[in-house]
Predicted model as a PDB file, atoms N, CA, C, CB and O in Angstrom, pLDDT in the B-factor column:
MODEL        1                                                                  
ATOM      1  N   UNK A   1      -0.909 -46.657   4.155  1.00 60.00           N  
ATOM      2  CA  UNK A   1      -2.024 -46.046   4.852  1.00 60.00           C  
ATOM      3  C   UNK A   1      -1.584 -45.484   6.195  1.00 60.00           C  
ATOM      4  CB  UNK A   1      -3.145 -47.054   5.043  1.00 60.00           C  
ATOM      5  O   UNK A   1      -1.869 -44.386   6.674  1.00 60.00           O  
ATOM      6  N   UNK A   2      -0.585 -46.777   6.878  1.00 75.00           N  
ATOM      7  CA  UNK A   2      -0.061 -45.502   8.028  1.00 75.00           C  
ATOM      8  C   UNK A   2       0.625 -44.112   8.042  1.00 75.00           C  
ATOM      9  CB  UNK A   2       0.787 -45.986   8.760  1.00 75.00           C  
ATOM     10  O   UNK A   2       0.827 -43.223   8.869  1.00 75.00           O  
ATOM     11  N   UNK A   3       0.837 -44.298   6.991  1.00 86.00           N  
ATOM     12  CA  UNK A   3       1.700 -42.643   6.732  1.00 86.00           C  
ATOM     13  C   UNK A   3       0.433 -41.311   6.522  1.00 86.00           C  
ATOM     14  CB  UNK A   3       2.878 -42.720   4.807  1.00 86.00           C  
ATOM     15  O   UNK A   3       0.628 -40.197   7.008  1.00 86.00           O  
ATOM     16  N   UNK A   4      -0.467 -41.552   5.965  1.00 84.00           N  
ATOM     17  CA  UNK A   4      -1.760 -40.724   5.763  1.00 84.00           C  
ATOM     18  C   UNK A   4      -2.170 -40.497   7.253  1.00 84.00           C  
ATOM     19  CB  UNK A   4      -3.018 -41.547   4.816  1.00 84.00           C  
ATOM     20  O   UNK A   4      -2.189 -39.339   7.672  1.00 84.00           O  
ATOM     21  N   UNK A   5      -2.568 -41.745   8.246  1.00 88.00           N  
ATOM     22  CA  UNK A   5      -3.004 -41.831   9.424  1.00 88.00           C  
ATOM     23  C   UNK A   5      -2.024 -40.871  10.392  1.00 88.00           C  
ATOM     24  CB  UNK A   5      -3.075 -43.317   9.764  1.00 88.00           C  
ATOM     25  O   UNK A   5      -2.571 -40.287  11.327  1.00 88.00           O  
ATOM     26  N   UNK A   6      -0.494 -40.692  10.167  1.00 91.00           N  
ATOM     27  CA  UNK A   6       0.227 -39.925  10.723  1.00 91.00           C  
ATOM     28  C   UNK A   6      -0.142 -38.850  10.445  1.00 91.00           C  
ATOM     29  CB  UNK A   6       1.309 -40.068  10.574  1.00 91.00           C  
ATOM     30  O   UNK A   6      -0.677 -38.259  11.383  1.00 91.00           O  
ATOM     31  N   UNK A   7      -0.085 -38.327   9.532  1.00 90.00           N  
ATOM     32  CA  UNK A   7      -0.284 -36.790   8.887  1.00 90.00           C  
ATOM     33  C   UNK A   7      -1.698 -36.369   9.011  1.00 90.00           C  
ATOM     34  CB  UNK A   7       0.098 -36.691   7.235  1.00 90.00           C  
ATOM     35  O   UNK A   7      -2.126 -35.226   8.850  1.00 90.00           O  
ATOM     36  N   UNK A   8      -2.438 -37.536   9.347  1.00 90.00           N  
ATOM     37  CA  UNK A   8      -3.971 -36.674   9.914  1.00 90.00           C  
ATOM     38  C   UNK A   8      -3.534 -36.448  11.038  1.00 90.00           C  
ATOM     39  CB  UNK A   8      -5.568 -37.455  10.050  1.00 90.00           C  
ATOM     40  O   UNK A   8      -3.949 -35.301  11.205  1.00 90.00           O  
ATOM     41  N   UNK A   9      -2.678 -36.863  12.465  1.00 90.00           N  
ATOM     42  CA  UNK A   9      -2.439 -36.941  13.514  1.00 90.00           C  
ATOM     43  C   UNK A   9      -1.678 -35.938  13.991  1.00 90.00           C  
ATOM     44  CB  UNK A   9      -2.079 -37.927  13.677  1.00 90.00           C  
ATOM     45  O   UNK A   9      -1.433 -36.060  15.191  1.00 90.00           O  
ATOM     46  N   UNK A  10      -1.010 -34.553  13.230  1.00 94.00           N  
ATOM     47  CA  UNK A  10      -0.512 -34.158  13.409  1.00 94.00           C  
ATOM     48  C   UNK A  10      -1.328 -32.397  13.627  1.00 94.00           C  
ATOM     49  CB  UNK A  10       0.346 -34.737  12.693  1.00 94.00           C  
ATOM     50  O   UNK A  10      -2.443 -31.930  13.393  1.00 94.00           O  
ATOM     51  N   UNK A  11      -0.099 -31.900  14.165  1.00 96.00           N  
ATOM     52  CA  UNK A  11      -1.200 -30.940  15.138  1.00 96.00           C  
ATOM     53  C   UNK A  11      -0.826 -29.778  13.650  1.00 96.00           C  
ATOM     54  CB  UNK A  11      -0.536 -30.281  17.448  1.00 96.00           C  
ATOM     55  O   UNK A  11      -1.545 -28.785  13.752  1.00 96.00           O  
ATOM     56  N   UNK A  12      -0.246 -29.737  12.847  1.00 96.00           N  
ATOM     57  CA  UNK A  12       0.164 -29.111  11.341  1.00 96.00           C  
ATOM     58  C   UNK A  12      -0.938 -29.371  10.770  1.00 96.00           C  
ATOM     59  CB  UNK A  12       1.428 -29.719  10.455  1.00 96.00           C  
ATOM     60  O   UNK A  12      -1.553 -28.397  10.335  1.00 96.00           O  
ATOM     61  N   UNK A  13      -1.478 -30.601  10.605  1.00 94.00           N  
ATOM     62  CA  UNK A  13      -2.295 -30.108   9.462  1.00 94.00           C  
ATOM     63  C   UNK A  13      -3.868 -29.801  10.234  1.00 94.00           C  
ATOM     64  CB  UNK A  13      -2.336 -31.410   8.090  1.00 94.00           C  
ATOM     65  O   UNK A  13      -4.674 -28.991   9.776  1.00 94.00           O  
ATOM     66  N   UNK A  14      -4.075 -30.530  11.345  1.00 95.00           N  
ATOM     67  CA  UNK A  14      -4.969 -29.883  12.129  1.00 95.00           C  
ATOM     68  C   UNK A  14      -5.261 -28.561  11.569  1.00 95.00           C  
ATOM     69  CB  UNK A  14      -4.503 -29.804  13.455  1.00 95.00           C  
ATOM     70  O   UNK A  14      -5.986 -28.191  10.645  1.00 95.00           O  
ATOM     71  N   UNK A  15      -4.330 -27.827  12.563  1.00 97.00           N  
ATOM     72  CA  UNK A  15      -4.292 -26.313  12.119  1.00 97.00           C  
ATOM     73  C   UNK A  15      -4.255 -25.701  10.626  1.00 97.00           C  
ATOM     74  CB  UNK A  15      -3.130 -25.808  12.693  1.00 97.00           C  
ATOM     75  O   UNK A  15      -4.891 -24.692  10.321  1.00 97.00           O  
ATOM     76  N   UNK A  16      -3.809 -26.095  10.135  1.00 96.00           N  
ATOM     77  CA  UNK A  16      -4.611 -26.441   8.407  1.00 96.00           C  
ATOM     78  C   UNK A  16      -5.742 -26.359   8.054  1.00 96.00           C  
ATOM     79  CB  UNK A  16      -4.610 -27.654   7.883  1.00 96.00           C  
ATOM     80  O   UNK A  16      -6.242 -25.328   7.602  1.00 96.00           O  
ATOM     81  N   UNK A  17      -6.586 -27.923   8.271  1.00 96.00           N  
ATOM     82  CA  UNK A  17      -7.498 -27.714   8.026  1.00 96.00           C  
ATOM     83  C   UNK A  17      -9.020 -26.704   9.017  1.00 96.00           C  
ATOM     84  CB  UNK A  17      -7.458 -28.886   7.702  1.00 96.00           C  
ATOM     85  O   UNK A  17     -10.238 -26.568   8.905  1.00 96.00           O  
ATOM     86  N   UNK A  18      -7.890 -26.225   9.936  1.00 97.00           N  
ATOM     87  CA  UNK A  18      -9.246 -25.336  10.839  1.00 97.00           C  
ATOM     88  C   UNK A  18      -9.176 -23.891   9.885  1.00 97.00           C  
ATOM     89  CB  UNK A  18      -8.800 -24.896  13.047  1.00 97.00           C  
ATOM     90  O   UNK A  18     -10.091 -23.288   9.323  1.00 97.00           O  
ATOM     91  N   UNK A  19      -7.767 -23.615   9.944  1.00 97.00           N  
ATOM     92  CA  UNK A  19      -7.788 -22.226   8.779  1.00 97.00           C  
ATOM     93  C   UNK A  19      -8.483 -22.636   7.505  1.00 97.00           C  
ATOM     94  CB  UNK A  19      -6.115 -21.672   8.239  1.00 97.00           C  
ATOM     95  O   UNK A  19      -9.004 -21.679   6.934  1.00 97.00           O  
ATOM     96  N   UNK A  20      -8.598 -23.545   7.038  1.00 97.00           N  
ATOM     97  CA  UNK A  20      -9.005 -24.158   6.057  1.00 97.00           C  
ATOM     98  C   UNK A  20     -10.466 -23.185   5.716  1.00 97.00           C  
ATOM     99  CB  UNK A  20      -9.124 -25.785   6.437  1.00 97.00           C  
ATOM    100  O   UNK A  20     -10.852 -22.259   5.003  1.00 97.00           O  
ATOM    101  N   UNK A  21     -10.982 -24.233   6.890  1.00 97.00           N  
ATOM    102  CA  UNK A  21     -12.504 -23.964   7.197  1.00 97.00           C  
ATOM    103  C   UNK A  21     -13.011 -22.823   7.402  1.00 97.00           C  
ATOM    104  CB  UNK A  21     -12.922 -24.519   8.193  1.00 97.00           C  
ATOM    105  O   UNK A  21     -14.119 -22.419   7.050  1.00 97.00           O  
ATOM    106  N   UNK A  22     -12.054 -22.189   8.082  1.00 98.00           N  
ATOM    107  CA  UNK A  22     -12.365 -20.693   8.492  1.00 98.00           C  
ATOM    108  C   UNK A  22     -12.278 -19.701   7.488  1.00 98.00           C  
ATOM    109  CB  UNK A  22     -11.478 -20.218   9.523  1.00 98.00           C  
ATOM    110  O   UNK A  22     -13.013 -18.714   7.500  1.00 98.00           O  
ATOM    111  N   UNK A  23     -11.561 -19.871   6.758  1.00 97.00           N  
ATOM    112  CA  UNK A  23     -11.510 -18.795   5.413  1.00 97.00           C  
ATOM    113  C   UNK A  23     -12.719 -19.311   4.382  1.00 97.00           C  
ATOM    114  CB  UNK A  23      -9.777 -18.883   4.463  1.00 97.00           C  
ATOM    115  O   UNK A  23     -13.425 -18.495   3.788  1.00 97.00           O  
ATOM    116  N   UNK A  24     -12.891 -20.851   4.224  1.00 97.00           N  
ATOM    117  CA  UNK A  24     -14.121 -20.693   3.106  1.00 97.00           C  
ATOM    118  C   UNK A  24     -15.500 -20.313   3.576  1.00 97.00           C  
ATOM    119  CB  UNK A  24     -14.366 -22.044   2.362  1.00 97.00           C  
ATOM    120  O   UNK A  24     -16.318 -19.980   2.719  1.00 97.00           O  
ATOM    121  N   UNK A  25     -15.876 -20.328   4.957  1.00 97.00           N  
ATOM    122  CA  UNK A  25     -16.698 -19.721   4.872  1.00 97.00           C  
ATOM    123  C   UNK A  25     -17.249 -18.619   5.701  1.00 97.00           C  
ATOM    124  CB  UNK A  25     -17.214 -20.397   4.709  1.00 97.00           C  
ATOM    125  O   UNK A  25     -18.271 -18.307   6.312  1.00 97.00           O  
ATOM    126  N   UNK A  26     -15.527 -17.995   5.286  1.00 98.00           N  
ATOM    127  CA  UNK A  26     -15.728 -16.517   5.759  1.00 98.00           C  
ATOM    128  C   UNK A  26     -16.097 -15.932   4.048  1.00 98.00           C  
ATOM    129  CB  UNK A  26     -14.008 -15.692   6.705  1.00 98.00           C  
ATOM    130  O   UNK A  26     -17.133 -15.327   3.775  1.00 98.00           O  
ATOM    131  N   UNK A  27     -15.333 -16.169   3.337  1.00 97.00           N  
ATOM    132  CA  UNK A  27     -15.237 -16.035   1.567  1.00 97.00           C  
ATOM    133  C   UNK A  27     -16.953 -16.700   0.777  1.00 97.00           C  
ATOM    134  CB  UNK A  27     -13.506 -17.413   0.891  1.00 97.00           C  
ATOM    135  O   UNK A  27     -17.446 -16.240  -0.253  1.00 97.00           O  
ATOM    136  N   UNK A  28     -17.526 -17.790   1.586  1.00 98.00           N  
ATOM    137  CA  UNK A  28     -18.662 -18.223   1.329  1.00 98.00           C  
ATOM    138  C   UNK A  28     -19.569 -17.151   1.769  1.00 98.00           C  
ATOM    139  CB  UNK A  28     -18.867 -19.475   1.883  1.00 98.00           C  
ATOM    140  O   UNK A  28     -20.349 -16.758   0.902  1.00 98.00           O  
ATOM    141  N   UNK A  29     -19.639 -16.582   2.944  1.00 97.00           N  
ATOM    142  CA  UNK A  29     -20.700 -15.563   3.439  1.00 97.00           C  
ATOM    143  C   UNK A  29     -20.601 -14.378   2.969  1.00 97.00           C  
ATOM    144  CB  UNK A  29     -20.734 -15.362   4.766  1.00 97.00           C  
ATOM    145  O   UNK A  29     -21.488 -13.526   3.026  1.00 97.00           O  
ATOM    146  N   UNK A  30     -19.056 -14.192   2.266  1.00 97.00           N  
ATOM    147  CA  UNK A  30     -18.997 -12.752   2.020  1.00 97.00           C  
ATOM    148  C   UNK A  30     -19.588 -12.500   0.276  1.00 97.00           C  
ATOM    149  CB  UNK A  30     -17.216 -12.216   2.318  1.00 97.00           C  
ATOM    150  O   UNK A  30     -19.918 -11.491  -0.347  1.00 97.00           O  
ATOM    151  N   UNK A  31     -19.506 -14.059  -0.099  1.00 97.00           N  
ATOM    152  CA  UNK A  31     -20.069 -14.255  -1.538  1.00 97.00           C  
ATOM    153  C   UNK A  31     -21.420 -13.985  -1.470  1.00 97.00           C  
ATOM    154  CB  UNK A  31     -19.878 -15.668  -2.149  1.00 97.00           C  
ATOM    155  O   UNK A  31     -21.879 -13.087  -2.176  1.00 97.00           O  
ATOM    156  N   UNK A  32     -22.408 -14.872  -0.437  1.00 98.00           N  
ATOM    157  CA  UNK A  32     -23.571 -14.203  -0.416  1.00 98.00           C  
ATOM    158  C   UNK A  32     -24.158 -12.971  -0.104  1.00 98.00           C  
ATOM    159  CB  UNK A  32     -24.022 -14.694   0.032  1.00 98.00           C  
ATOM    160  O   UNK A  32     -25.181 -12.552  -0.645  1.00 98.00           O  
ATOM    161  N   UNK A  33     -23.474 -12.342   0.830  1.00 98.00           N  
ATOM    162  CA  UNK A  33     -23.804 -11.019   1.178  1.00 98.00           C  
ATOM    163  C   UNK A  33     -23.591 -10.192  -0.178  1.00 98.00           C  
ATOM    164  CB  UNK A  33     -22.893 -10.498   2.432  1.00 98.00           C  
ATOM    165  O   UNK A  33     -24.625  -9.611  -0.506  1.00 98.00           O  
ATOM    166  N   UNK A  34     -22.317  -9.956  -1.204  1.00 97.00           N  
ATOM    167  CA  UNK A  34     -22.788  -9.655  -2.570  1.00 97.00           C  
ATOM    168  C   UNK A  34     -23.276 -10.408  -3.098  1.00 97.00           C  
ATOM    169  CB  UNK A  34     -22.099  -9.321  -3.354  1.00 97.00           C  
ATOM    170  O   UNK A  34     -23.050 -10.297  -4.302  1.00 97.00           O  
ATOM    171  N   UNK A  35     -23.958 -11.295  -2.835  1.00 97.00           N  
ATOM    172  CA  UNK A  35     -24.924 -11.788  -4.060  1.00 97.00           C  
ATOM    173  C   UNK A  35     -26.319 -10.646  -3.672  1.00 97.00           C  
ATOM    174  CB  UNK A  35     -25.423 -13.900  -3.921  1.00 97.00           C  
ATOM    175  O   UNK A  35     -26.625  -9.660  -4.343  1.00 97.00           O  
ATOM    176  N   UNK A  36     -26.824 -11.004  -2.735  1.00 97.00           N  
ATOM    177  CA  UNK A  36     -27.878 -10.050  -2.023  1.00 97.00           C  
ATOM    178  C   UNK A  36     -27.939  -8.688  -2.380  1.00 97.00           C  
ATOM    179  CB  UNK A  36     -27.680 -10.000  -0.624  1.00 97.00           C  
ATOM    180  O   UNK A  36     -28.895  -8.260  -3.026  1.00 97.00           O  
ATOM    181  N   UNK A  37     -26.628  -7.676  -1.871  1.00 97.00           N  
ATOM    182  CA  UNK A  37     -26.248  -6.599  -2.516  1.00 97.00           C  
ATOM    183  C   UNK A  37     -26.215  -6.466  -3.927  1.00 97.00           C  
ATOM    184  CB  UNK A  37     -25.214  -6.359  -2.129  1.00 97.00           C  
ATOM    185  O   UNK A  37     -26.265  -5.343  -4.427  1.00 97.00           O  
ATOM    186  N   UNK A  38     -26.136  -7.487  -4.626  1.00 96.00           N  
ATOM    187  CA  UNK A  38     -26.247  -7.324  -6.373  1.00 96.00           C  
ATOM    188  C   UNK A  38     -24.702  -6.062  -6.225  1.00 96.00           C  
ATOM    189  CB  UNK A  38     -28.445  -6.352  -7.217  1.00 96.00           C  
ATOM    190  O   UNK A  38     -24.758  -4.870  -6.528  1.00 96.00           O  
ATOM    191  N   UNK A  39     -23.674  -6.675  -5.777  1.00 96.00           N  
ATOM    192  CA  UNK A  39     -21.981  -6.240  -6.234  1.00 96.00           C  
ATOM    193  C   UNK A  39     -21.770  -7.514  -6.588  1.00 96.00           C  
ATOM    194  CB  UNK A  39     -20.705  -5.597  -4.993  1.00 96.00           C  
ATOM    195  O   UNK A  39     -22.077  -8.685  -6.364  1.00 96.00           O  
ATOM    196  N   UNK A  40     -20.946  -6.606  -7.404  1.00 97.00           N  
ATOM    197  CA  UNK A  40     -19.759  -7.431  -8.331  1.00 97.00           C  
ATOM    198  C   UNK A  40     -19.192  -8.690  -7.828  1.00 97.00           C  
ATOM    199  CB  UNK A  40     -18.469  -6.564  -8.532  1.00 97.00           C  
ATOM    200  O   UNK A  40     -18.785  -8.502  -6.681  1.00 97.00           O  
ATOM    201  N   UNK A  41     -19.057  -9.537  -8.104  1.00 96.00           N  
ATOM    202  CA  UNK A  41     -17.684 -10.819  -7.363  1.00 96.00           C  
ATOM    203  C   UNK A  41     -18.498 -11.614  -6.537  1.00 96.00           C  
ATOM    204  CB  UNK A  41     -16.190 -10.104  -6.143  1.00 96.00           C  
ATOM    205  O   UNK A  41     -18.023 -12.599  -5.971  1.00 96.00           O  
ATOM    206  N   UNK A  42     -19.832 -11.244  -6.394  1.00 96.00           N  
ATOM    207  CA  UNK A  42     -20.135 -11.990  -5.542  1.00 96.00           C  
ATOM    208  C   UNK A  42     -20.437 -13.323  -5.943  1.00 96.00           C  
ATOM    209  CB  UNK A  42     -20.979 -11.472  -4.944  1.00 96.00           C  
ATOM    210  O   UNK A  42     -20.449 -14.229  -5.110  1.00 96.00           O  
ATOM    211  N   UNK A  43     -20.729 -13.559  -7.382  1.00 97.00           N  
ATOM    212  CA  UNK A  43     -20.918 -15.060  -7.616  1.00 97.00           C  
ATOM    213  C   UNK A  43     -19.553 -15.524  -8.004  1.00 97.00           C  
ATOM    214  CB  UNK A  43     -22.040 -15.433  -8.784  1.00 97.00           C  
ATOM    215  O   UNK A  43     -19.706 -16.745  -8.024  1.00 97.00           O  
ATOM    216  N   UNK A  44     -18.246 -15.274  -8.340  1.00 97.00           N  
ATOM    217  CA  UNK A  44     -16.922 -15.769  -8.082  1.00 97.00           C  
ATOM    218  C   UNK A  44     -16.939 -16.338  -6.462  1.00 97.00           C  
ATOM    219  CB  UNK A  44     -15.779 -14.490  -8.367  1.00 97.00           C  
ATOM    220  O   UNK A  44     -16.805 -17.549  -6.286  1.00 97.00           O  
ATOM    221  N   UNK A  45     -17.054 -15.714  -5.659  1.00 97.00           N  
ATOM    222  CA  UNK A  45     -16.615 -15.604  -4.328  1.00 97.00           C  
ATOM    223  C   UNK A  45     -17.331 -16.588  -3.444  1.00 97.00           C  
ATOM    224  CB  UNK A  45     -16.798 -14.227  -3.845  1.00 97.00           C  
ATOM    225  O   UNK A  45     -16.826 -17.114  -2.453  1.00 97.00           O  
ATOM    226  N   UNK A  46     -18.965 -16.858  -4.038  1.00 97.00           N  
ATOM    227  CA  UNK A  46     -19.465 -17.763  -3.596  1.00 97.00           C  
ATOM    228  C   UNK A  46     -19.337 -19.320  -4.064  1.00 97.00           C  
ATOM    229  CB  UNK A  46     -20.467 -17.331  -3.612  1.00 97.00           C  
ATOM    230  O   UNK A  46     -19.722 -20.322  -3.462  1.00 97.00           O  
ATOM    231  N   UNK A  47     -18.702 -19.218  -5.279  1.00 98.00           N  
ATOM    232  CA  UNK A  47     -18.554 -20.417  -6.136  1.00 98.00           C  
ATOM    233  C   UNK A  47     -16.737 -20.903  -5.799  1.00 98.00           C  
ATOM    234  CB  UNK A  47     -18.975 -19.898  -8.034  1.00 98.00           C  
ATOM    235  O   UNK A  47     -16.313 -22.013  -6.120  1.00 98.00           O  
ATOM    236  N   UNK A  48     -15.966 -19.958  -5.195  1.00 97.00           N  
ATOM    237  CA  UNK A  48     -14.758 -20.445  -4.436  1.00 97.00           C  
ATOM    238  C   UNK A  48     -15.437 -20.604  -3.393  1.00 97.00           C  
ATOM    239  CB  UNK A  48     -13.479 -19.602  -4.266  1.00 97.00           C  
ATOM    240  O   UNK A  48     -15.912 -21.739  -3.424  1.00 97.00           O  
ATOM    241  N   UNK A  49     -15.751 -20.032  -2.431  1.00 97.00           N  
ATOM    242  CA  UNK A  49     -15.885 -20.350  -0.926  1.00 97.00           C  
ATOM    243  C   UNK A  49     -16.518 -21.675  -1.093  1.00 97.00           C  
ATOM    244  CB  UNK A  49     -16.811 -19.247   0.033  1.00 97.00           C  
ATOM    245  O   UNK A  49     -16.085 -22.260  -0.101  1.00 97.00           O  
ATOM    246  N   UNK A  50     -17.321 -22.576  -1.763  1.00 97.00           N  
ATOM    247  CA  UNK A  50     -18.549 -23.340  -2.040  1.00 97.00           C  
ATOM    248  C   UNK A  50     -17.598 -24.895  -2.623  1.00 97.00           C  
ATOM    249  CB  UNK A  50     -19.769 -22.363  -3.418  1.00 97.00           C  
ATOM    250  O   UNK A  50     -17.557 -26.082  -2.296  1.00 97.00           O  
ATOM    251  N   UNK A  51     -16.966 -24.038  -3.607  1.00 97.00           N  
ATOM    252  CA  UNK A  51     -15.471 -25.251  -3.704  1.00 97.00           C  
ATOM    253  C   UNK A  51     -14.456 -25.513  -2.698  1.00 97.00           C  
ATOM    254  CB  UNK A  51     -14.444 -24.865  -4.791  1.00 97.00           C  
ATOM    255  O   UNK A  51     -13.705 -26.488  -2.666  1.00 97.00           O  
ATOM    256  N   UNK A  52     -14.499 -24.729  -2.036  1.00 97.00           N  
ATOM    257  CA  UNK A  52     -12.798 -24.933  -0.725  1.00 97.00           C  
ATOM    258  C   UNK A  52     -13.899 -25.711   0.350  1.00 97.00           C  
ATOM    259  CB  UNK A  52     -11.703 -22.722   0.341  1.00 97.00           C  
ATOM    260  O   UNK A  52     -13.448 -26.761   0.806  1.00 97.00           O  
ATOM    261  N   UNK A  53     -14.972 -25.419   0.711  1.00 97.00           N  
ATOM    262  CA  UNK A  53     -16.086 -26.403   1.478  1.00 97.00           C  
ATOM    263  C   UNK A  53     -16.126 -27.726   1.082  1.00 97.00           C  
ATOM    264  CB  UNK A  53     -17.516 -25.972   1.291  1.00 97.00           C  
ATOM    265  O   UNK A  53     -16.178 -28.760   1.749  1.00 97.00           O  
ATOM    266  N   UNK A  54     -16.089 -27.495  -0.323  1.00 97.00           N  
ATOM    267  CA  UNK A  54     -16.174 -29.205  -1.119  1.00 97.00           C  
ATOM    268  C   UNK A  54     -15.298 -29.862  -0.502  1.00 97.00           C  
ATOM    269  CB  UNK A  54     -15.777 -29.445  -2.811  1.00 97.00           C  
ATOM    270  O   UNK A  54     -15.477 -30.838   0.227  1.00 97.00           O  
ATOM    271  N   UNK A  55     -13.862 -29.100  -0.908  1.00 97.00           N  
ATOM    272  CA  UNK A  55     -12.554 -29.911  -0.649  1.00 97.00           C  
ATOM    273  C   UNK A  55     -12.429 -30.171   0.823  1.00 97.00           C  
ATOM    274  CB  UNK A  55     -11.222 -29.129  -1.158  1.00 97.00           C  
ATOM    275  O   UNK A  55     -12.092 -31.296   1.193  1.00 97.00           O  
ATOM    276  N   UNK A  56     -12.668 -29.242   1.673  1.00 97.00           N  
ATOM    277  CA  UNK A  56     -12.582 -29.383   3.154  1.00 97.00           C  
ATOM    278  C   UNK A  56     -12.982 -30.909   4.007  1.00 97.00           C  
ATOM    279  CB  UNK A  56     -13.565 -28.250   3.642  1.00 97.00           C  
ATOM    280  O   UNK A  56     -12.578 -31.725   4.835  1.00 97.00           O  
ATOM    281  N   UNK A  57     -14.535 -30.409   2.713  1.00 97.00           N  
ATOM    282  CA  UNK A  57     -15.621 -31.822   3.556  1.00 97.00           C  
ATOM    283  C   UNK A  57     -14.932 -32.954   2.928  1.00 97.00           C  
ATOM    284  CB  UNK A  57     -17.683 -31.954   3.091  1.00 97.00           C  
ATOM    285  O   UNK A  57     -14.873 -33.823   3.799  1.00 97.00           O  
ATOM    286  N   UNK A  58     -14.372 -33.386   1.831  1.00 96.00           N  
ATOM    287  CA  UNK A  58     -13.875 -34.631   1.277  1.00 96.00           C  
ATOM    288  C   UNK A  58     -12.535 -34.885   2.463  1.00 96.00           C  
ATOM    289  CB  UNK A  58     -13.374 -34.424  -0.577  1.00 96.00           C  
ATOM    290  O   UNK A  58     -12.311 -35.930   3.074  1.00 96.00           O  
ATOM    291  N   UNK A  59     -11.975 -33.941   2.527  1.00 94.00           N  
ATOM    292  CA  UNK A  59     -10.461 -34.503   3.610  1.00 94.00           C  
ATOM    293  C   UNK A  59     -11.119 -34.716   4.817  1.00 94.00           C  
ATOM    294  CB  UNK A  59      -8.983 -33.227   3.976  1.00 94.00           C  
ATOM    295  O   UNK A  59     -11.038 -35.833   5.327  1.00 94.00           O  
ATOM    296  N   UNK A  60     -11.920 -33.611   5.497  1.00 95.00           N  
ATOM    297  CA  UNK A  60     -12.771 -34.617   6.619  1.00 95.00           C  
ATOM    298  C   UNK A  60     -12.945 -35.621   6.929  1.00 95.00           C  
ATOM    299  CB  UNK A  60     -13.635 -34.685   6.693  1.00 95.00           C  
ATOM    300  O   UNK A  60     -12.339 -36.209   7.825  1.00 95.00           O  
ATOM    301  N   UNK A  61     -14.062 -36.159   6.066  1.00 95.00           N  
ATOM    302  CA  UNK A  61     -14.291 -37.545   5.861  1.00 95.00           C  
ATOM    303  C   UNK A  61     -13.661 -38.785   5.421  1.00 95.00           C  
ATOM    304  CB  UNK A  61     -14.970 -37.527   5.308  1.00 95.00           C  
ATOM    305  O   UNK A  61     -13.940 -39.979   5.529  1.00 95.00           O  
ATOM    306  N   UNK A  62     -12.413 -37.889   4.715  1.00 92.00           N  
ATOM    307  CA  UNK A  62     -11.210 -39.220   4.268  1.00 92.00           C  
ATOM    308  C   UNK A  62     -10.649 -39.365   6.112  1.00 92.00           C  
ATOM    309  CB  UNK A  62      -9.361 -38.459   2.682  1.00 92.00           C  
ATOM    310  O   UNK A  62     -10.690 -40.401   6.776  1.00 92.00           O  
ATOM    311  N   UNK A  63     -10.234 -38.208   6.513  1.00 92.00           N  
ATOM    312  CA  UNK A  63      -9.657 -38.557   7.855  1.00 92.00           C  
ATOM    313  C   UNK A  63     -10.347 -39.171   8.926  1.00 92.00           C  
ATOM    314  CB  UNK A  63      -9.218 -37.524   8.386  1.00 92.00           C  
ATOM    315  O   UNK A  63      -9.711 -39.707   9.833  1.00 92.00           O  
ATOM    316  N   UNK A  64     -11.906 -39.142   8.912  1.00 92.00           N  
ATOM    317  CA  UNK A  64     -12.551 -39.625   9.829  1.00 92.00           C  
ATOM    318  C   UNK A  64     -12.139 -40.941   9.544  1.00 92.00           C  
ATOM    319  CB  UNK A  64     -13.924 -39.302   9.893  1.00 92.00           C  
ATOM    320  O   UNK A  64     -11.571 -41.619  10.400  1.00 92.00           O  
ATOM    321  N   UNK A  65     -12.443 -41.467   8.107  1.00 92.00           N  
ATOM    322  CA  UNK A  65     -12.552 -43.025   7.637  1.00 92.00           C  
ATOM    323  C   UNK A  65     -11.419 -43.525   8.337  1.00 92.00           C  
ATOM    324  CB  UNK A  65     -12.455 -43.373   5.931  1.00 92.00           C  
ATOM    325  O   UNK A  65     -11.556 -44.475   9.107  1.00 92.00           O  
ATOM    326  N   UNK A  66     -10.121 -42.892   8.118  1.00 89.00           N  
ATOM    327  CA  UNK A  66      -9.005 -43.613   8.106  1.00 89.00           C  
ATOM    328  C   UNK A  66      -8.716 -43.702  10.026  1.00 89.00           C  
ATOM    329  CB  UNK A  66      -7.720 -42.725   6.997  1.00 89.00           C  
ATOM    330  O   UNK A  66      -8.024 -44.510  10.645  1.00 89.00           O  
ATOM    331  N   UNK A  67      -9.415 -42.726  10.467  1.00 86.00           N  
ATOM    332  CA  UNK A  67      -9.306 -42.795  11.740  1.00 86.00           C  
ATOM    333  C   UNK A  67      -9.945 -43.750  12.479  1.00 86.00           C  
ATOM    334  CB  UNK A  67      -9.577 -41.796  12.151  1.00 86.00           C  
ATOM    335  O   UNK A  67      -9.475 -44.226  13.512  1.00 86.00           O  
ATOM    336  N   UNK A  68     -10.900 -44.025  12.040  1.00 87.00           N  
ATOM    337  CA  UNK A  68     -11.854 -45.148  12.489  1.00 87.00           C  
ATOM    338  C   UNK A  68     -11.407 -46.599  12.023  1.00 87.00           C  
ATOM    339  CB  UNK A  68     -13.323 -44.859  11.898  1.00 87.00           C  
ATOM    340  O   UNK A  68     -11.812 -47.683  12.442  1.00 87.00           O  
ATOM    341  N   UNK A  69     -10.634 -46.377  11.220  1.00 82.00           N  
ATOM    342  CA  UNK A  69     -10.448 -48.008  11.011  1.00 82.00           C  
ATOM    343  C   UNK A  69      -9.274 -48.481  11.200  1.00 82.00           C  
ATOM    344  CB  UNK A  69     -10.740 -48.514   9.726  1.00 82.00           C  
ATOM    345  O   UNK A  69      -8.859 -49.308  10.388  1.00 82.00           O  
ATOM    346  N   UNK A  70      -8.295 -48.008  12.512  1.00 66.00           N  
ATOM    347  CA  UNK A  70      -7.486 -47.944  12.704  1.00 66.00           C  
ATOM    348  C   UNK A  70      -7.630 -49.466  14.087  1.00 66.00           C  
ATOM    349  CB  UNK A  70      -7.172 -46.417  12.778  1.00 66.00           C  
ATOM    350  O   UNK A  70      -6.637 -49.816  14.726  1.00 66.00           O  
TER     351      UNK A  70                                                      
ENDMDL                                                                          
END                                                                             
C-alpha cells in the first residue's frame, strides 16, 4: 500500500490526472453540444467523455482513501 501512496504523491501523476480531467470533459461537453445539434458522434463522444469521468472519479477516491488513512 505504500507504494500506491507514493505514486499518488507524485507531482507525475498529479499532472495526469488533471489532464485527465480536463480532456473528459472537454470531450463530455463537446458530446453534448452534438447531441443538441443532432451531428453525428455526438453520442460516441458523450458516452467516452462519461466513461473517462467514471474512471477519473474511481482513482480520485481510491487516492483520497489511501490518503486519509495514512
Amino acid at each position: 500500500m505504500s507504494s500506491f501512496k507514493e505514486l499518488i504523491n507524485t507531482a507525475t501523476y498529479k499532472a495526469f490526472m488533471k489532464k485527465l480531467l480536463i480532456y473528459a470533459l472537454i470531450l463530455f461537453g463537446l458530446g453534448i453540444v452534438f447531441l443538441v445539434c443532432k451531428l453525428p458522434g455526438g453520442n460516441v463522444m458523450t458516452m467516452t467523455g462519461g466513461g473517462t469521468l467514471i474512471v477519473w472519479m474511481v482513482f480520485f477516491i481510491i487516492g483520497k482513501l489511501v490518503e486519509n488513512n495514512s
